[in-house]
C-alpha positions in Angstrom: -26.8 -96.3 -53.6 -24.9 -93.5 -54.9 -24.6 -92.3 -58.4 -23.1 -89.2 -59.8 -25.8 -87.0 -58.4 -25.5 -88.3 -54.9 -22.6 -87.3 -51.7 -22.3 -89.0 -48.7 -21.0 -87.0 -46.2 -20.5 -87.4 -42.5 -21.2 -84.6 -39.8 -21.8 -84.7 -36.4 -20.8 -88.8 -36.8 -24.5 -88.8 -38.9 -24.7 -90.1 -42.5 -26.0 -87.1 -44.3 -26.5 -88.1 -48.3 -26.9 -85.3 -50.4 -29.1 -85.0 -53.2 -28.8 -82.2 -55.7 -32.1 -80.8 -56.9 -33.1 -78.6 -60.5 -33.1 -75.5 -58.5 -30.6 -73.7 -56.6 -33.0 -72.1 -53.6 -34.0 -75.7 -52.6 -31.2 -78.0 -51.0 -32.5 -81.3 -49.8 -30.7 -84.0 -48.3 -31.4 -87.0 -46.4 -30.1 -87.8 -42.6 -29.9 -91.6 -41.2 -32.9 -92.3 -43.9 -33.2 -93.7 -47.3 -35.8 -91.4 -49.1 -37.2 -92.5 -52.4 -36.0 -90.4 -55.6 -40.3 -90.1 -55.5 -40.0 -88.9 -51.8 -37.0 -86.3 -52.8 -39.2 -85.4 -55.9 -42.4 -84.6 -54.1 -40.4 -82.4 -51.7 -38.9 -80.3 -54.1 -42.1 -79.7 -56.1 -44.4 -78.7 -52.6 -41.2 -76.7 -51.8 -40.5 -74.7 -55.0 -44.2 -74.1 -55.5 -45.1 -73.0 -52.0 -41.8 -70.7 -52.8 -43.3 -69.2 -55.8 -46.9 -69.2 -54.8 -46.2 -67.2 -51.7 -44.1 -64.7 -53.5 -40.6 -65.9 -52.3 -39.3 -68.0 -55.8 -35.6 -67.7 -55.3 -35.5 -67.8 -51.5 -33.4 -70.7 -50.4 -34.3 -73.6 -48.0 -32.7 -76.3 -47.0 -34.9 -79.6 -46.5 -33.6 -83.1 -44.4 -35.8 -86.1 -44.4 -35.1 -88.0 -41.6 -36.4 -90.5 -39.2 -38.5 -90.6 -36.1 -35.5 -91.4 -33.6 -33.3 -88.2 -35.6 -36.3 -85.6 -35.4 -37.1 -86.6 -31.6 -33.2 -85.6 -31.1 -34.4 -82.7 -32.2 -37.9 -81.8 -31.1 -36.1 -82.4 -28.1 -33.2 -80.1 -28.0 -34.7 -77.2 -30.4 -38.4 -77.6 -28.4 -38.1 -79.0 -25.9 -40.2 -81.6 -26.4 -39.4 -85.5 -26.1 -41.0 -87.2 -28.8 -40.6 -87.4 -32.5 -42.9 -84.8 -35.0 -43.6 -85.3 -38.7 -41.5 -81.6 -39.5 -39.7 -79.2 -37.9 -38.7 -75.6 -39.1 -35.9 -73.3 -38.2 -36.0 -69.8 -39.6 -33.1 -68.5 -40.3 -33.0 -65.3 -38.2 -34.2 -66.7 -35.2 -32.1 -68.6 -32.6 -29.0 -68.4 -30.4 -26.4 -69.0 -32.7 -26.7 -66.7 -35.6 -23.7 -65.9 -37.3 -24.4 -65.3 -40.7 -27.2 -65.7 -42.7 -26.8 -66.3 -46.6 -28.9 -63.9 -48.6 -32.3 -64.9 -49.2 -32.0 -68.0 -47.0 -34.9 -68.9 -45.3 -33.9 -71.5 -43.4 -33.8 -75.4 -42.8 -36.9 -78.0 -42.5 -37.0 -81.4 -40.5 -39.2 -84.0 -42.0 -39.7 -88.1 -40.5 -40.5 -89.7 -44.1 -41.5 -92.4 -41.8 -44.2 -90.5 -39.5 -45.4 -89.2 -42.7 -45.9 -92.6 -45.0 -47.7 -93.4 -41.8 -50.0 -90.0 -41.3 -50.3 -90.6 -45.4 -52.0 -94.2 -45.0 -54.0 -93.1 -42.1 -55.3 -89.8 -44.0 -56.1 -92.6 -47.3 -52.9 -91.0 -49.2 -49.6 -91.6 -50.5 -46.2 -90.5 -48.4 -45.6 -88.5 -51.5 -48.7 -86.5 -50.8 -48.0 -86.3 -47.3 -44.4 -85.4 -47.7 -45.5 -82.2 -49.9 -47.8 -81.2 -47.2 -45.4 -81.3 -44.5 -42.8 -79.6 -47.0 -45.7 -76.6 -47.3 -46.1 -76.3 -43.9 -42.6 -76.2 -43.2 -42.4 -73.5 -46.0 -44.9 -71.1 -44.5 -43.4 -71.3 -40.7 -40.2 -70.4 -42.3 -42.0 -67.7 -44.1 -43.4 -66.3 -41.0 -46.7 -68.2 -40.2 -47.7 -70.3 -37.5 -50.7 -71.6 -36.2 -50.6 -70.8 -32.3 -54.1 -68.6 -32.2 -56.9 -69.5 -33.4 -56.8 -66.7 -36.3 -53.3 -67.4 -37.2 -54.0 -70.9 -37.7 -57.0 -69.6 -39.9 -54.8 -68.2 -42.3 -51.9 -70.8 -42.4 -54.3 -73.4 -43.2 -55.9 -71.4 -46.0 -52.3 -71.0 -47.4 -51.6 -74.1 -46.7 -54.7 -75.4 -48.9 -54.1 -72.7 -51.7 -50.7 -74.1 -52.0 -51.6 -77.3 -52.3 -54.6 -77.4 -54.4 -52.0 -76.0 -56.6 -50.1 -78.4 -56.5 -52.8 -81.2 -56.9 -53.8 -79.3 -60.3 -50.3 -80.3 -61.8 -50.1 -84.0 -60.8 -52.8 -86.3 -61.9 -54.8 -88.7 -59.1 -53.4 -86.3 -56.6 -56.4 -84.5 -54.5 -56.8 -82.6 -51.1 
């Protein structure tokens, strides 16, 4: 379906749709997947408020919801691990093939809308809930976190819950 607010663009032979969002910093577009306009709107919310909760409103990322078979392609190439994820994050400023880095870009975010409609109904909760947790959590790697030691992890999951209990104050029925 495309409508004035939608591209479909080919790159790399993959159809790539673009959807343009309210605000500048966040891009998202979908990759050999049909996201929901509730999917798309879920993402930009967890994205823009995880921006502006963790100080960095303004700071661009660029979001792709994808499929299982698309993010294993790239677990396994970026990873090197050979099975699909829910999300994947790639700073900016780290990598091989750095050439120039817009100002105040972040970086780009992976996310399966399928592995996560699935981890959603598993958990007891909607794919829009789990799509704005993945989007968090892709948020704060780019931001610098991780979640490799035990007190790393400590605080990216306390951001991670700050962030979205922020979230779940703004949207009725949504909780933790």
């Amino acid at each position: 379906m495309n409508s004035k607010y939608e591209d479909t663009i080919k790159k790399n032979g993959e159809d790539r749709t673009e959807r343009n969002v309210k605000s500048s910093a966040v891009s998202i577009e979908t990759m050999n997947f049909d996201a929901a306009q509730s999917e798309i709107d879920a993402v930009q919310r967890a994205a823009l408020s995880a921006l502006a909760i963790a100080g960095a409103a303004g700071r661009g990322v660029s979001i792709v919801l994808t499929d299982d078979e698309t993010i294993h392609v790239y677990n396994r190439e970026y990873r090197d691990v050979d099975r699909a994820t829910d999300v994947l994050s790639f700073p900016a400023d780290e990598g091989d093939e750095i050439l120039s880095i817009p100002d105040d870009f972040l970086g780009d975010i992976m996310i399966s809308v399928p592995r996560a409609a699935e981890q959603g109904a598993a958990l007891g909760h909607s794919t829009e809930r789990e799509l704005m947790f993945l989007t968090v959590h892709g948020v704060l790697h780019l931001l610098g976190f991780d979640h490799m030691r035990p007190e790393d992890e400590t605080v990216m999951l306390e951001h991670q819950r700050r962030i979205m209990s922020a979230i779940a104050k703004e949207i009725d029925g949504c909780t933790e």
